[in-house]
C-alpha positions as protocol buffer text, in pm:
chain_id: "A"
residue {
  index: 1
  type: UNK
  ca { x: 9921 y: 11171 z: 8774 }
}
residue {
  index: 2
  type: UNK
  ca { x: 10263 y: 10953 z: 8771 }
}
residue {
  index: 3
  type: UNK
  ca { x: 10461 y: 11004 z: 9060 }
}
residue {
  index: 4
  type: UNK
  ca { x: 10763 y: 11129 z: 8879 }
}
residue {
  index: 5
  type: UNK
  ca { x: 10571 y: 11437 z: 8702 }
}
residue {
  index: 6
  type: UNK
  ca { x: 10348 y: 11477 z: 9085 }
}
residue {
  index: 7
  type: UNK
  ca { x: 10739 y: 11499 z: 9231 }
}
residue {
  index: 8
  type: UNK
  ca { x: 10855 y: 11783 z: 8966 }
}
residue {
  index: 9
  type: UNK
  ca { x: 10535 y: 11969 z: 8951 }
}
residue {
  index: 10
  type: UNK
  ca { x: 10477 y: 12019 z: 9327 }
}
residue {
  index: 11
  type: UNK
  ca { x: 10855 y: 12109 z: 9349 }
}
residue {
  index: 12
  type: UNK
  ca { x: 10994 y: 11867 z: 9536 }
}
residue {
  index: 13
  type: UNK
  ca { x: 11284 y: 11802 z: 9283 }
}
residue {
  index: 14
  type: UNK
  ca { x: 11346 y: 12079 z: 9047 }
}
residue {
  index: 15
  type: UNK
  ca { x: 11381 y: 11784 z: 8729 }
}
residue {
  index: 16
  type: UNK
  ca { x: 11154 y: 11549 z: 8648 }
}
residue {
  index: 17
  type: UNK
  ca { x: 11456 y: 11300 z: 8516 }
}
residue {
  index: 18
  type: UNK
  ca { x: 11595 y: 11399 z: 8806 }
}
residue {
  index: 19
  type: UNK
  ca { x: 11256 y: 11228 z: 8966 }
}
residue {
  index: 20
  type: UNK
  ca { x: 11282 y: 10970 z: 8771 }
}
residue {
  index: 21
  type: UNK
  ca { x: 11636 y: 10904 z: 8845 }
}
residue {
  index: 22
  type: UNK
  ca { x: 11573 y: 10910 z: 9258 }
}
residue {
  index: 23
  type: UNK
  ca { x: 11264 y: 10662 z: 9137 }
}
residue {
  index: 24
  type: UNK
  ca { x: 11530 y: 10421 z: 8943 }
}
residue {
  index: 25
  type: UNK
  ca { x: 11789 y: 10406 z: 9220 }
}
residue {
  index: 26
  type: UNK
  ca { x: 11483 y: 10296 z: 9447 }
}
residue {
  index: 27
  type: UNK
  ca { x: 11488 y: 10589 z: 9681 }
}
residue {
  index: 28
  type: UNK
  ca { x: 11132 y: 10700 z: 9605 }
}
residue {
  index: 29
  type: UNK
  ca { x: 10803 y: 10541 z: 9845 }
}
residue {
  index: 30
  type: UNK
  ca { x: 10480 y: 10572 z: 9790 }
}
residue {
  index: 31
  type: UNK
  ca { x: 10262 y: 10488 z: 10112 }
}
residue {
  index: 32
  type: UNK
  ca { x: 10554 y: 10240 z: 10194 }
}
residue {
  index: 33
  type: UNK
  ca { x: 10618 y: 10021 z: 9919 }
}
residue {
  index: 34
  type: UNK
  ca { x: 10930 y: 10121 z: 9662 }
}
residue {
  index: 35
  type: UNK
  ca { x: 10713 y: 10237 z: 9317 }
}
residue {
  index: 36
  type: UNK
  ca { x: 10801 y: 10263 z: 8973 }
}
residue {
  index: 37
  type: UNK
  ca { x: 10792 y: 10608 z: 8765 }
}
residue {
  index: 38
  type: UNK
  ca { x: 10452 y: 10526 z: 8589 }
}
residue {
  index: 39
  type: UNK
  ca { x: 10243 y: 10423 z: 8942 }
}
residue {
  index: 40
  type: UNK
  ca { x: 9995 y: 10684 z: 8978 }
}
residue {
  index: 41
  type: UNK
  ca { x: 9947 y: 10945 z: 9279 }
}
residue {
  index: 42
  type: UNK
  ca { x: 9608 y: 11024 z: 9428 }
}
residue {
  index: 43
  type: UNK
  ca { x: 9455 y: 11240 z: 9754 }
}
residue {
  index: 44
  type: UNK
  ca { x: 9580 y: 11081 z: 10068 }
}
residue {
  index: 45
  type: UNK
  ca { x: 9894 y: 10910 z: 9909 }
}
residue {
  index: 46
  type: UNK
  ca { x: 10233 y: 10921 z: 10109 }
}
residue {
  index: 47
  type: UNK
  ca { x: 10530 y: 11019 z: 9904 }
}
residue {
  index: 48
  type: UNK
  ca { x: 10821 y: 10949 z: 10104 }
}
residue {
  index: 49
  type: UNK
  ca { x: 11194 y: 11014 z: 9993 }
}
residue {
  index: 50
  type: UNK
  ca { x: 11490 y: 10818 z: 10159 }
}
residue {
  index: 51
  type: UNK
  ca { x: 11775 y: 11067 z: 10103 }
}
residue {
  index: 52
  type: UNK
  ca { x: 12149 y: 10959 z: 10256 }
}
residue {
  index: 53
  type: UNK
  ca { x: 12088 y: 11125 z: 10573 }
}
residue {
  index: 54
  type: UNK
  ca { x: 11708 y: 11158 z: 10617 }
}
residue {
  index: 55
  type: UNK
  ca { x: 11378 y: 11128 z: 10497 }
}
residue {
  index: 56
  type: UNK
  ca { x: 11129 y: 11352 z: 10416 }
}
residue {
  index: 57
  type: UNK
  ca { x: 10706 y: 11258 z: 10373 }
}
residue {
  index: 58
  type: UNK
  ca { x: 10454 y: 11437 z: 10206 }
}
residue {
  index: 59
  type: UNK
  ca { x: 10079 y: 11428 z: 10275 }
}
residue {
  index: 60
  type: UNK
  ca { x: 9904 y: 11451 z: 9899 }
}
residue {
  index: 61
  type: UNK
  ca { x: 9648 y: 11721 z: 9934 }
}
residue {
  index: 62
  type: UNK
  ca { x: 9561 y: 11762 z: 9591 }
}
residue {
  index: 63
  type: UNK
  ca { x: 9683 y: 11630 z: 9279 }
}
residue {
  index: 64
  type: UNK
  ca { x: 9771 y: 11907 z: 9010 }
}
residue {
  index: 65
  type: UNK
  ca { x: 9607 y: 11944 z: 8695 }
}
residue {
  index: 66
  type: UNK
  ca { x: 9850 y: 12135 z: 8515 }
}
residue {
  index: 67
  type: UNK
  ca { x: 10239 y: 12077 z: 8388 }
}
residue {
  index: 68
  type: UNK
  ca { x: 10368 y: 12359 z: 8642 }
}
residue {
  index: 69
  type: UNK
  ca { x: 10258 y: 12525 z: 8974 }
}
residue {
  index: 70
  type: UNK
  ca { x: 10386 y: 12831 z: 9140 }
}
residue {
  index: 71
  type: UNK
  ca { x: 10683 y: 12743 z: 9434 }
}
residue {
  index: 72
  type: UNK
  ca { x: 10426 y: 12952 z: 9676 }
}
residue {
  index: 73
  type: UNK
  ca { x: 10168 y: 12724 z: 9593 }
}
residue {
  index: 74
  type: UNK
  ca { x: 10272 y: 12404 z: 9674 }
}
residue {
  index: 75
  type: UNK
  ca { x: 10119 y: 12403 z: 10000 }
}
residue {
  index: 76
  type: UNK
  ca { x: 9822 y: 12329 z: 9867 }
}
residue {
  index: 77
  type: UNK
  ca { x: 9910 y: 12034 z: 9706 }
}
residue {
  index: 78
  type: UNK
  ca { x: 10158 y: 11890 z: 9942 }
}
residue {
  index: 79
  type: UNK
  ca { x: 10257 y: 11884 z: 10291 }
}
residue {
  index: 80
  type: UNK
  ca { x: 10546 y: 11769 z: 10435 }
}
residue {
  index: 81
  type: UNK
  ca { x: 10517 y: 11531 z: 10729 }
}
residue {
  index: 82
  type: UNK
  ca { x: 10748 y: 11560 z: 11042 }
}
């Protein structure tokens, strides 16, 4: 799955152009190297996002099959490393 649909689907952003717009200002990581929107996510992948003040990483658990997953779900896909 492309990293700016895994983003929206396992909630981390609540768009996917917002996704793709974190992705185009370069703020997006994926196991430490800046990605495009089209590079593809798979189990064991780091997503990490470089916000002003912090940055958050995600473990990839699982990589959804479907367009949308429940909020209470998304602990099974992703999880957030301190």
């Amino acid at each position: 799955m492309r990293i700016d649909k895994f983003i929206n689907t396992t909630n981390i952003v609540k768009r996917r152009s917002i996704a793709a717009d974190m992705i185009e200002h370069g703020v997006v990581y994926l196991n430490g190297a800046q990605v495009k929107a089209s590079k593809d996510v798979r189990v064991g992948d780091v997503v990490e996002i470089r916000y002003l003040e912090s940055v958050k990483r995600y473990e990839v658990l699982k990589v959804p099959t479907t367009k949308t997953i429940p909020k209470t779900a998304q602990d099974e896909f992703v999880r957030e490393i301190a």
